[in-house]
C-alpha positions in Angstrom: -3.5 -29.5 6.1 -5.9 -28.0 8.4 -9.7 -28.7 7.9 -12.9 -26.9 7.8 -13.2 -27.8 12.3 -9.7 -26.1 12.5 -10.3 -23.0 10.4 -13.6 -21.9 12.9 -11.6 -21.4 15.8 -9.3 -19.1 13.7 -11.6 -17.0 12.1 -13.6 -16.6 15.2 -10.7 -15.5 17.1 -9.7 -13.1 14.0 -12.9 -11.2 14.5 -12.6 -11.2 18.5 -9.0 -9.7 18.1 -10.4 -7.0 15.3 -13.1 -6.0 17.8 -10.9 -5.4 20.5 -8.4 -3.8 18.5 -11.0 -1.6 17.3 -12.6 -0.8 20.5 -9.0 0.3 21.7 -8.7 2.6 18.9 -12.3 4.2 19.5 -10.8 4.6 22.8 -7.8 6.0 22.1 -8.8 8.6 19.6 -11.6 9.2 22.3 -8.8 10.2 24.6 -6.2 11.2 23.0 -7.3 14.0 20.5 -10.0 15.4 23.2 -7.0 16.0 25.3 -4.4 17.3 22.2 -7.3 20.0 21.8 -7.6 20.6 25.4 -3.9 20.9 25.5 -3.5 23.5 22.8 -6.4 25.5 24.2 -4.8 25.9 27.6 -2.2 26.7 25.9 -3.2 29.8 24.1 -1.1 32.5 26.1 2.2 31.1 25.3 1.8 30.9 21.4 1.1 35.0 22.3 4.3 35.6 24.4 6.6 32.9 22.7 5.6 31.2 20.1 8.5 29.4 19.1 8.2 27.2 22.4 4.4 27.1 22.0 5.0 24.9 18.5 7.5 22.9 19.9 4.9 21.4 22.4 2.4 21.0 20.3 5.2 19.3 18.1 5.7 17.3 20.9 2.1 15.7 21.0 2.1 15.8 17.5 4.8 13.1 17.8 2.9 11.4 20.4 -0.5 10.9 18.8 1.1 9.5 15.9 3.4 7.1 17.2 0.1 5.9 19.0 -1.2 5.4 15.4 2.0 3.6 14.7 1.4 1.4 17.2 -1.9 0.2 16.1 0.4 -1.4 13.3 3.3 -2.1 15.6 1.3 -4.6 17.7 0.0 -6.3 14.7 2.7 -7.4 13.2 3.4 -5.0 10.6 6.9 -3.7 10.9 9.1 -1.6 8.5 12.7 -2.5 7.2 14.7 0.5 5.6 16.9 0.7 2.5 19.3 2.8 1.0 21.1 6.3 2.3 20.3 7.1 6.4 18.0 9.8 6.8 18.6 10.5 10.3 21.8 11.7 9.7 20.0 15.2 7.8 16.7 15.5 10.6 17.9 18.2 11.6 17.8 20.2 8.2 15.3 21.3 6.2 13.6 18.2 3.6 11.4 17.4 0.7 9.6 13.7 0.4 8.7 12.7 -2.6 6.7 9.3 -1.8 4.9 6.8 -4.2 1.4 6.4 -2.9 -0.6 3.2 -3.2 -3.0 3.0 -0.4 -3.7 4.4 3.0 -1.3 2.4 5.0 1.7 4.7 3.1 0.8 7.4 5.7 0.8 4.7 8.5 3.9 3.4 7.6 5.7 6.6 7.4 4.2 7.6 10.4 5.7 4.3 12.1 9.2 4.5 10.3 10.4 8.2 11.4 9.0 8.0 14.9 12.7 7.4 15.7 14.5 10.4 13.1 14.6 12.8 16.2 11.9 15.6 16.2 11.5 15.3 12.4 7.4 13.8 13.1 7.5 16.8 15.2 7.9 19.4 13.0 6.7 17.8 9.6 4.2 19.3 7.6 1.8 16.8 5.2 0.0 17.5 2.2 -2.8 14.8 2.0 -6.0 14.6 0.0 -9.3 17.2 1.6 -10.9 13.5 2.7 -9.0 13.5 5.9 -9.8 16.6 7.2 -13.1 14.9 8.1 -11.4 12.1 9.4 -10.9 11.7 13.5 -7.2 13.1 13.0 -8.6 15.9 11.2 -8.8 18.7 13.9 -5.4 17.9 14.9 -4.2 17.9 11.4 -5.9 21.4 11.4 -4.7 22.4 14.3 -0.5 21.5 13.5 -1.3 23.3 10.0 -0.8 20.2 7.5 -2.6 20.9 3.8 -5.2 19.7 2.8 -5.6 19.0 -1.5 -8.7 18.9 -3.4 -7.8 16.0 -6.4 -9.0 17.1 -9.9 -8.6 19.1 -12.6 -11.0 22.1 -12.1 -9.6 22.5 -8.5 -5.9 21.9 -9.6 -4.7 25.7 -10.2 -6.9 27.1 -7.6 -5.2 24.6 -4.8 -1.8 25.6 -5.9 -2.5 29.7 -5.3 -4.0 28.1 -1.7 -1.1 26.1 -1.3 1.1 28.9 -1.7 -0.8 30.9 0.6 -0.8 28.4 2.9 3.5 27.7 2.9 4.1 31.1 3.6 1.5 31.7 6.5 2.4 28.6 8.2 5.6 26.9 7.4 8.7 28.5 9.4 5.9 30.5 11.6 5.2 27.3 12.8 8.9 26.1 12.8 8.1 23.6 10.1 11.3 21.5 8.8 10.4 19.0 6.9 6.9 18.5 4.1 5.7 15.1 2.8 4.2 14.6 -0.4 2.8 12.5 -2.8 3.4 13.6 -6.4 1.9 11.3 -7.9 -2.0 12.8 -6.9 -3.5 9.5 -5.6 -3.6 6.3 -5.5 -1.5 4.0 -8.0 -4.5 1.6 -8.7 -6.8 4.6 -9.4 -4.3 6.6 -11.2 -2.4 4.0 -13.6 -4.4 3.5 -16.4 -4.6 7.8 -16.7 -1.1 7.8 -16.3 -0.2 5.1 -19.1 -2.1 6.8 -21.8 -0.4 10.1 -21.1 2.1 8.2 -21.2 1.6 6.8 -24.6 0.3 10.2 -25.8 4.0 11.7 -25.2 6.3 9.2 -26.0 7.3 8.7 -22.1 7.8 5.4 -20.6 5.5 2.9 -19.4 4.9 2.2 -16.0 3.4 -0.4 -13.8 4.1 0.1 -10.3 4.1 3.9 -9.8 2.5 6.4 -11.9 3.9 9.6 -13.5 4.2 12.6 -10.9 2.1 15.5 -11.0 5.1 18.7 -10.8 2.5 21.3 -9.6 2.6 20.9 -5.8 6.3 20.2 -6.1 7.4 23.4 -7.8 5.3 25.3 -5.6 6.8 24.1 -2.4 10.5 24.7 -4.2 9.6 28.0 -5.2 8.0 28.9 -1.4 10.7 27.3 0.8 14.2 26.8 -1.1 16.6 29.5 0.7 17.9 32.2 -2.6 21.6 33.0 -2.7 22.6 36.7 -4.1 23.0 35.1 -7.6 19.4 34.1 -7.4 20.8 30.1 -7.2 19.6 27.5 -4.7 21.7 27.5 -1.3 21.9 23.9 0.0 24.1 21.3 0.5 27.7 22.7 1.7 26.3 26.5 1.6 26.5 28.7 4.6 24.8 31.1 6.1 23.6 33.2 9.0 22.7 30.7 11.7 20.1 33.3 12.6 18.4 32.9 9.3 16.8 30.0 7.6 19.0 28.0 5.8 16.1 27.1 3.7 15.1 23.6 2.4 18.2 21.6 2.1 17.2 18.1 0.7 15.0 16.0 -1.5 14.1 12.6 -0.3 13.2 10.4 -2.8 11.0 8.2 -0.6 10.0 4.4 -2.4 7.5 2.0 -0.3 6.9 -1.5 -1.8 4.9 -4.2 0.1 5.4 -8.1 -0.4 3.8 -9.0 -3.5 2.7 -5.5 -4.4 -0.3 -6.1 -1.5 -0.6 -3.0 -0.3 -1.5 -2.6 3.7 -4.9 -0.2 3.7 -5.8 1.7 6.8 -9.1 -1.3 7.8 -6.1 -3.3 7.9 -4.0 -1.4 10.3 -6.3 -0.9 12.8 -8.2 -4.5 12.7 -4.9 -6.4 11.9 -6.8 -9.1 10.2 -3.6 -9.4 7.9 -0.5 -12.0 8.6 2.3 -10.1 10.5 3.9 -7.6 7.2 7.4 -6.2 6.7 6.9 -3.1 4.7 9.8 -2.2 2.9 11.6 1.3 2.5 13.9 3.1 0.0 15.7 6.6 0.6 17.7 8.4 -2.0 18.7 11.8 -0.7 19.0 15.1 -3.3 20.9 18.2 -2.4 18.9 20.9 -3.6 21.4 22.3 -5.3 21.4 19.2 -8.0 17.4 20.6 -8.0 16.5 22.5 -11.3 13.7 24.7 -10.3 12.6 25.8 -14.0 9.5 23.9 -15.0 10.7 22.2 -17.9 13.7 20.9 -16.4 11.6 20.6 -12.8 9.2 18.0 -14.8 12.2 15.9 -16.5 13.7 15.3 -13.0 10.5 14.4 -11.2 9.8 12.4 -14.2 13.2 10.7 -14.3 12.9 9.9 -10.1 9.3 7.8 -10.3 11.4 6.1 -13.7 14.0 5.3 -11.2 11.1 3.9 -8.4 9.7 1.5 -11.5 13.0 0.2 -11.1 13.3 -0.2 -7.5 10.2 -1.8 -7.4 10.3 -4.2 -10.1 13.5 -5.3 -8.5 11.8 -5.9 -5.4 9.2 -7.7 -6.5 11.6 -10.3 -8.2 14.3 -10.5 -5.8 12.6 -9.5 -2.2 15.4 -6.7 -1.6 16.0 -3.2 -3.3 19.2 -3.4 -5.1 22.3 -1.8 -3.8 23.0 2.0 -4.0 25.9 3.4 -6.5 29.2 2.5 -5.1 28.0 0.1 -2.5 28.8 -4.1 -3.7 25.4 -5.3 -1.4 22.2 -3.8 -0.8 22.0 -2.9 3.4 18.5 -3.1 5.3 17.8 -1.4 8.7 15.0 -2.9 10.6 13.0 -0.2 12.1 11.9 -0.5 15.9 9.6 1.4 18.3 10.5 1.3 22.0 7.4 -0.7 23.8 8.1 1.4 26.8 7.8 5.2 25.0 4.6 3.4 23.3 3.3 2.8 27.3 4.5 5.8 28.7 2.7 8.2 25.9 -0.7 5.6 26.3 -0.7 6.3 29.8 0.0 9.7 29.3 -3.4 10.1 27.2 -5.6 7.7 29.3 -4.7 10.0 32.4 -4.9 13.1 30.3 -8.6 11.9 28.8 -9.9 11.1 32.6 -8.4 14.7 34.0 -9.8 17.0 31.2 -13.1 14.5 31.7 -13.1 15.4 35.5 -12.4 19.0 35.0 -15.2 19.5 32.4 -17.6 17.8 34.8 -16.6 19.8 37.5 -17.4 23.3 35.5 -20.7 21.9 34.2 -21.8 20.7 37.5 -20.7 24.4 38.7 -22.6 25.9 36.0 -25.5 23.8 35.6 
């Protein structure tokens, strides 16, 4: 057992490596979203004459800065193994994800885990709480058109009409395919006591490591985005259409993160990396949306019966390590998620040079002008 001398050493070198790692970060954000706005400035005239290509771009270092963010996690150890139906076999349609949310580190991780689902970061829309529009990623969240929630009752039905608003103005303008969000309206270890008395108010079950969804936002994004047939049904699934027209959104993804021993990874702890090295696990169930009811009752009962489903999941994990297998399958099958260290270099260097050009070229002007 090591001693008190043999502890020193490793706390002291702790803090070093959480000082660097953060100075690298300052760094990077110093470059990196300077440059993204730089970018999107310049290019201005194309969003006029063709916009479609002018989204893609910006789609493009969309992608980038957060698989930079991923790698802040990536290099410390925490890594992400997938479970259940393959997801990149649908990136190229139009998707829902529901997540469970228990800390910061969700965003991270999901950021990290469909880095390598083709253009899907690319062309994702989030809805996160207001706080992180005044975060350092808030301008570019801004920027790519990701929502931003007020939490709370007396907001709640005001946020919905500007949520609504918001879909239609800048979803498929923007070439939008697939939204993340968090139906459960915060964090679990905020929201679980709320949620177990309404619970116990309405007869509905009891649960521990997810809270009961919120169907608001949900219905709302149904409503905005899911394509109408003639007979006024959801189109999805098998349907076909026009390939000139929007097929509309095709899939729900029921999305389940559990961390060993329910320890959640917060975002101190992805960018310091004071933690052990972390596999964060990750469950997909896919929905066509055609096995979506969109009436509010029903709406409720299926989001309801979905985070019933995720107590399950999780309380399985937490006993056994692994999610249990999916319907027809004997054994459960894991995917270990990997980022390429080369594409993680190539995109660095790609915002260090980018950082020192727009730096030189803004000291050029004001040396000109001044």
């Amino acid at each position: 057992m090591a001693g008190p001398e043999d502890a020193t050493p490793r706390r002291g070198w702790l803090v070093l490596r959480a000082l660097l790692r953060f100075a690298f970060m300052v760094a990077n954000n110093l470059v990196a979203i300077p440059s993204y706005v730089c970018y999107v400035v310049l290019l201005q005239p194309l969003r006029v004459l063709d916009r479609r290509r002018f989204w893609r771009l910006e789609g493009l270092m969309y992608k980038w800065l957060l698989g930079m963010v991923a790698s802040w996690g990536w290099y410390a150890g925490y890594t992400v193994m997938e479970w259940g139906e393959d997801i990149k076999a649908i990136s190229e349609d139009e998707a829902m994800m529901l997540v469970n949310h228990q800390a910061t580190g969700d965003v991270c991780t999901l950021m990290m885990c469909l880095q390598d689902k083709g253009q899907v970061v690319a062309q994702m829309m989030w809805l996160m709480d207001h706080i992180f529009k005044y975060t350092n990623f808030g301008i570019v969240s801004l920027i790519h058109g990701d929502f931003f929630i007020r939490q709370g009752r007396s907001y709640r039905d005001q946020q919905l009409l500007v949520l609504k608003k918001h879909l239609e103005h800048n979803y498929r303008s923007r070439d939008r395919k697939w939204i993340v969000l968090f139906p459960e309206g915060g964090f679990l270890r905020k929201r679980r006591e709320t949620s177990q008395a309404f619970a116990k108010k309405n007869s509905l079950p009891f649960l521990t490591h997810v809270t009961l969804p919120r169907f608001g936002a949900t219905k709302i994004i149904l409503n905005a985005l899911v394509a109408r047939q003639e007979n006024g049904s959801p189109a999805g699934g098998d349907t076909k259409e026009p390939e000139c027209k929007s097929k509309g959104l095709q899939w729900i993804i029921d999305t389940t993160i559990a961390y060993p021993k329910a320890e959640p990874i917060d975002i101190q702890t992805w960018i310091l990396g004071y933690r052990k090295p972390t596999v964060t696990h990750v469950h997909y169930r896919i929905f066509p949306i055609k096995d979506v009811p969109l009436e509010t009752d029903d709406l409720t009962n299926w989001l309801y019966q979905r985070f019933i489903e995720k107590e399950d999941l999780l309380s399985h994990f937490y006993k056994t390590g692994a999610f249990p297998p999916s319907q027809g399958q004997k054994e459960a099958v894991s995917r270990e998620m990997t980022l390429s260290n080369m594409w993680i270099f190539l995109i660095q260097c790609f915002a260090f040079l980018s950082g020192y050009m727009w730096y030189s070229i803004i000291q050029y002007f004001y040396h000109c002008l001044f």
